[in-house]
C-alpha positions as CSV (number, residue, x, y, z in Angstrom):
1,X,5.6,-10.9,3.5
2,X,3.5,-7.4,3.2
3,X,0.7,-9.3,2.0
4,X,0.3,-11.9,4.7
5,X,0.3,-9.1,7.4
6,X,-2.3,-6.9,5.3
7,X,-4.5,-10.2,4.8
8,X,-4.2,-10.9,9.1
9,X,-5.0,-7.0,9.6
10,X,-8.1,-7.4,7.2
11,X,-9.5,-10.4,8.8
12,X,-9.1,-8.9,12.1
13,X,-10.6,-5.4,11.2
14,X,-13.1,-5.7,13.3
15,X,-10.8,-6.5,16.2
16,X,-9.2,-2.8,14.8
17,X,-12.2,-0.8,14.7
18,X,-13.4,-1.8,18.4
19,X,-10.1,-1.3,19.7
20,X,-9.5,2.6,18.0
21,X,-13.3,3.1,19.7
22,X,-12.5,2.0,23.0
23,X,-9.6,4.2,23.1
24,X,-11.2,6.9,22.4
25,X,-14.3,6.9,24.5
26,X,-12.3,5.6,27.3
27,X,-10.1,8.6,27.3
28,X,-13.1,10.7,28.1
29,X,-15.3,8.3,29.7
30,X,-15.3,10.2,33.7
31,X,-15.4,13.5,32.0
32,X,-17.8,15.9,32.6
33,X,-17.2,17.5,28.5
34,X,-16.6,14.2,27.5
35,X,-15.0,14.5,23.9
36,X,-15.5,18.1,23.8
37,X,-12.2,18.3,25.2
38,X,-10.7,17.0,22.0
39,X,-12.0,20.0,20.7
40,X,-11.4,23.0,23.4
41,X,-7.6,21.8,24.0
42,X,-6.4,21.9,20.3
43,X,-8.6,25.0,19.6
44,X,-6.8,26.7,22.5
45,X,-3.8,25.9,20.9
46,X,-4.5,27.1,17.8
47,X,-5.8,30.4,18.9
48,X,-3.2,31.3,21.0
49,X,-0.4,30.4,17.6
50,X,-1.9,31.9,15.5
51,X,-3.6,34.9,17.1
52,X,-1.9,35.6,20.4
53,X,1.8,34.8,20.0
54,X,1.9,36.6,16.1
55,X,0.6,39.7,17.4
56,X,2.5,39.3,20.9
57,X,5.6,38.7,18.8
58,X,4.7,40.8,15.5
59,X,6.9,38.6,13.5
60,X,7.1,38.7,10.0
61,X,8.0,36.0,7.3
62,X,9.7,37.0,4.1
63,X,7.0,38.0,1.3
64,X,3.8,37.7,3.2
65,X,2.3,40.4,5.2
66,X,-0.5,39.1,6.7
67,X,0.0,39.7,10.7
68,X,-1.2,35.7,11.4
69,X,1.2,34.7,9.1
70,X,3.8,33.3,11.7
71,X,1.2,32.0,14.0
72,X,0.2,29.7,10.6
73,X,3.4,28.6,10.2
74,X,4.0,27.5,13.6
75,X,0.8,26.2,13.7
76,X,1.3,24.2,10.6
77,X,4.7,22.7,11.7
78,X,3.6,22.0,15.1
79,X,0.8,20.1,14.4
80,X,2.9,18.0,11.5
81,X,5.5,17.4,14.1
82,X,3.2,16.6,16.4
83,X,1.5,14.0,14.8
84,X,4.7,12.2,13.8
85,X,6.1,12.4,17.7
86,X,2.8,10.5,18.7
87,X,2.8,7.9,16.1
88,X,6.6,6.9,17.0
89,X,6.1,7.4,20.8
90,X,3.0,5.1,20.5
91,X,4.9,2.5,18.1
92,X,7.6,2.3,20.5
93,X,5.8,1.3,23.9
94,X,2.5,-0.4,21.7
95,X,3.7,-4.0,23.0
96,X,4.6,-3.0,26.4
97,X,1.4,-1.5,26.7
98,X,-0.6,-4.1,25.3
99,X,2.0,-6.9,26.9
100,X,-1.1,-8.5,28.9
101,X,-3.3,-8.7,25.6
102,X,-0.4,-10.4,24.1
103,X,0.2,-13.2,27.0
104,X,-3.6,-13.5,26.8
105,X,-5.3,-13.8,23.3
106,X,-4.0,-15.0,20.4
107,X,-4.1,-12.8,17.3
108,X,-2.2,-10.9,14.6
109,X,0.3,-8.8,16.5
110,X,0.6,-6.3,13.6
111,X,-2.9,-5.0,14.3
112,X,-1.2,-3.1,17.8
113,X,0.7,-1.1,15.4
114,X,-2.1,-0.4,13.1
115,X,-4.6,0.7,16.3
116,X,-1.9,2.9,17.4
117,X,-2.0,4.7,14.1
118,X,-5.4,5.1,13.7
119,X,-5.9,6.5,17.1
120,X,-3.0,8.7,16.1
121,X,-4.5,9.6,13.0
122,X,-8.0,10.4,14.3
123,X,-6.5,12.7,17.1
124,X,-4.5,14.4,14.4
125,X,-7.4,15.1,11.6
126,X,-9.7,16.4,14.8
127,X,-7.1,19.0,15.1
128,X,-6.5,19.8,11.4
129,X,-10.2,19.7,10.7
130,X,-10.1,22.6,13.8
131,X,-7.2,24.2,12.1
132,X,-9.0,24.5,8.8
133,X,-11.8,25.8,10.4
134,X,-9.8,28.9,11.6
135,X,-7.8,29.8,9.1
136,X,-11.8,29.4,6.7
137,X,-12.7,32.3,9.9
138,X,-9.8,34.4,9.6
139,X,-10.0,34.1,5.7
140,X,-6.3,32.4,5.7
141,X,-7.6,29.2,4.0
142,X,-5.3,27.8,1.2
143,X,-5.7,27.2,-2.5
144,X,-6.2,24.3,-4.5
145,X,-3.1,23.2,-3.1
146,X,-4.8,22.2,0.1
147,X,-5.3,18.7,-1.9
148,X,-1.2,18.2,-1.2
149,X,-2.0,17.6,2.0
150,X,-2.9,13.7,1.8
151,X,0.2,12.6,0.1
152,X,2.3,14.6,2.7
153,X,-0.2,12.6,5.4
154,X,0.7,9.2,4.5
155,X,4.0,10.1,3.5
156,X,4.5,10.7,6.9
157,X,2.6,7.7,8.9
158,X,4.8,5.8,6.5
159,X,8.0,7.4,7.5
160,X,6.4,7.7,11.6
161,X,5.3,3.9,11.3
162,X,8.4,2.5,9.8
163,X,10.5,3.5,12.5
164,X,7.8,3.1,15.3
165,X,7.6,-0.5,14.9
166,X,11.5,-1.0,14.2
167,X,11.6,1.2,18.0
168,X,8.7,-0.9,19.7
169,X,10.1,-4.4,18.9
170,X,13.9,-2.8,20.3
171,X,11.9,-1.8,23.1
172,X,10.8,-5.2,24.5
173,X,14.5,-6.2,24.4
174,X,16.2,-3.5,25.5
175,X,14.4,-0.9,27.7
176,X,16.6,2.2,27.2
177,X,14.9,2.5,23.8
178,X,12.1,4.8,24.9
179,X,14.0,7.1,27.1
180,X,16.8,7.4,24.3
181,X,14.3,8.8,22.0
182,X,12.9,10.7,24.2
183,X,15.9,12.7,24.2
184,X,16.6,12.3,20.9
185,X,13.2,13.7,19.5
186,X,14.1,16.6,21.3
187,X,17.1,17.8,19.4
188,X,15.3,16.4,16.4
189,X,12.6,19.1,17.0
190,X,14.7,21.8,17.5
191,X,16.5,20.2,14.1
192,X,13.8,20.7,12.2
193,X,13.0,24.2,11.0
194,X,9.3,24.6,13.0
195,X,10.1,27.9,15.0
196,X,12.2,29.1,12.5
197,X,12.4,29.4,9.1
198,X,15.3,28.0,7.5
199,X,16.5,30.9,6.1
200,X,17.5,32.3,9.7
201,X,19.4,29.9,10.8
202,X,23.1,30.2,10.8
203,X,24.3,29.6,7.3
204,X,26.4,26.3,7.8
205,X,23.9,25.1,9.8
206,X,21.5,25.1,7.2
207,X,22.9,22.8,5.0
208,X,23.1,20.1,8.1
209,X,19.2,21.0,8.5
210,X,18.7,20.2,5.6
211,X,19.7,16.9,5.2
212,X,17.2,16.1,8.0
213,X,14.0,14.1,6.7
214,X,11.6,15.7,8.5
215,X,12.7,19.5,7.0
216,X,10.8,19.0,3.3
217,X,7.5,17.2,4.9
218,X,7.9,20.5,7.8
219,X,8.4,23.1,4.9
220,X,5.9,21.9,2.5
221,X,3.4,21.9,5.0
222,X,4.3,25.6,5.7
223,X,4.5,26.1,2.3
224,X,0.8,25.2,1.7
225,X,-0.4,26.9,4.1
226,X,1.6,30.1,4.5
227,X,2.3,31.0,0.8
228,X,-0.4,28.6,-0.9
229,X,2.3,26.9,-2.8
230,X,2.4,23.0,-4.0
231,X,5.5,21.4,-2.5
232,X,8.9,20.6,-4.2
233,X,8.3,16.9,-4.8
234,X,11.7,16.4,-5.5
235,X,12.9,17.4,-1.7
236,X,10.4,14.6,-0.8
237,X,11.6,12.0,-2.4
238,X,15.1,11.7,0.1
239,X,12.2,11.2,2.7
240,X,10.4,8.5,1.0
241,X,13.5,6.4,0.2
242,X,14.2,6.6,4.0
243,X,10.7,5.7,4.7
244,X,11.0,2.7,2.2
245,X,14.1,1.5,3.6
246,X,13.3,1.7,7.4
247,X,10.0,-0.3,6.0
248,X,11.3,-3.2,4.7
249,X,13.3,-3.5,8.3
250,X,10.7,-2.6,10.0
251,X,8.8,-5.7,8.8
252,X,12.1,-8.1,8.4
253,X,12.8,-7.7,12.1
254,X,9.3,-7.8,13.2
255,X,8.9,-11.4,11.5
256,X,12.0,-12.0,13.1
257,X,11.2,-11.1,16.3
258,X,7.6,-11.6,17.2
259,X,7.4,-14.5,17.9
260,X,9.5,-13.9,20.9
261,X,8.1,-10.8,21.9
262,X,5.8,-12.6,24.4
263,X,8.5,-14.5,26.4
264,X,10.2,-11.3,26.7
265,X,7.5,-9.7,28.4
């Protein structure tokens, strides 16, 4: 199964690359900064975490002293979550959006997917690379450990994509889907300990938080970046096994199912 949809995307990779382009220059085609503003909106961002709101807020987090401290935290945390709300909000609506491409041309569906991540995954590394930048500036960059970030990357497009494509095929059928998780990515975020380290919250909460996938890829993240630390593996791999599972449905119900995504639309 995996390998018939890797051999499809392969043979239609240039179909993938042209597509990610387009996106990109389209999205700044009529703008006077053009892609500069993929640079000047995250940076603003950035400055005002990790500079503006620390010192506004003079927070503290347990065993660092460094006054930017909380703005890297936050920062780290919102750009992980972030990048995983895009990739699932994409995944759900890809074949909606794409629904005329589909009634149209004839080609490997599982490439709409796979564009939606890598224009996803572009967006997201702009940002980081910006992020980096700073905390290189302010002096705040990371250890050696900085090289835990990849596995934590695809960890999570593998977690994000799983259940993107599982909520994009669901929404063709039923519609509700993407306002549902709208909603539901909203107590999600608040679930997931991004303003606020666990420690703080309310004792039996935290064992509920914890059991939420997203809290170990959130916290080791932070963890990297705050306190230059490797992350605890271990935590991970409750994650991955989600990630696996929601996988291997992901793909059995899109074989299922798309062939009859087009008479749907």
């Amino acid at each position: 199964m995996i390998p018939d949809h890797l051999r499809a995307a392969w043979s239609y990779r240039g179909f993938i690359y042209g597509s990610v382009k387009r996106e990109f220059q389209s999205r700044y085609r009529n703008s006077l900064l053009g892609a500069l503003w993929n640079i000047i909106n995250p940076l603003a961002m950035i400055i005002v975490y990790t500079v503006i709101f620390s010192q506004l807020m003079q927070a503290r987090l347990a065993g660092v002293e460094n006054n930017l401290a909380y703005g890297i935290y936050l920062c780290s945390g919102l750009l992980t979550w972030s990048f995983f709300q895009e990739i699932i909000a994409r995944g759900q609506s890809v074949f909606l959006d794409n629904s005329n491409m589909l009634k149209k041309l004839s080609f490997p569906r599982i490439t709409l997917p796979i564009i939606s991540i890598l224009s996803s995954l572009m967006n997201f590394l702009i940002v980081f690379s910006l992020f980096i930048g700073f905390l290189l500036v302010t002096g705040n960059y990371p250890n050696i450990t900085i090289l835990a970030v990849i596995p934590l990357i695809l960890l999570q497009i593998f977690f994000a994509m799983s259940l993107g494509i599982i909520l994009g095929v669901l929404n063709v059928f039923f519609r509700d889907i993407a306002q549902f998780m709208g909603v539901l990515l909203q107590f999600w975020f608040w679930f997931t300990p991004i303003i606020y380290p666990l420690n703080v919250a309310p004792k039996q909460a935290q064992e509920w938080i914890a059991l939420n996938p997203m809290t170990p890829v959130a916290q080791a993240y932070q963890g990297i970046f705050v306190y230059g630390k490797w992350p605890d593996w271990y935590s991970l791999w409750p994650t991955a096994v989600i990630a696996l599972i929601l996988f291997v449905l992901a793909l059995r119900l899109f074989r299922k199912r798309a062939g009859e995504i087009v008479d749907e639309l």
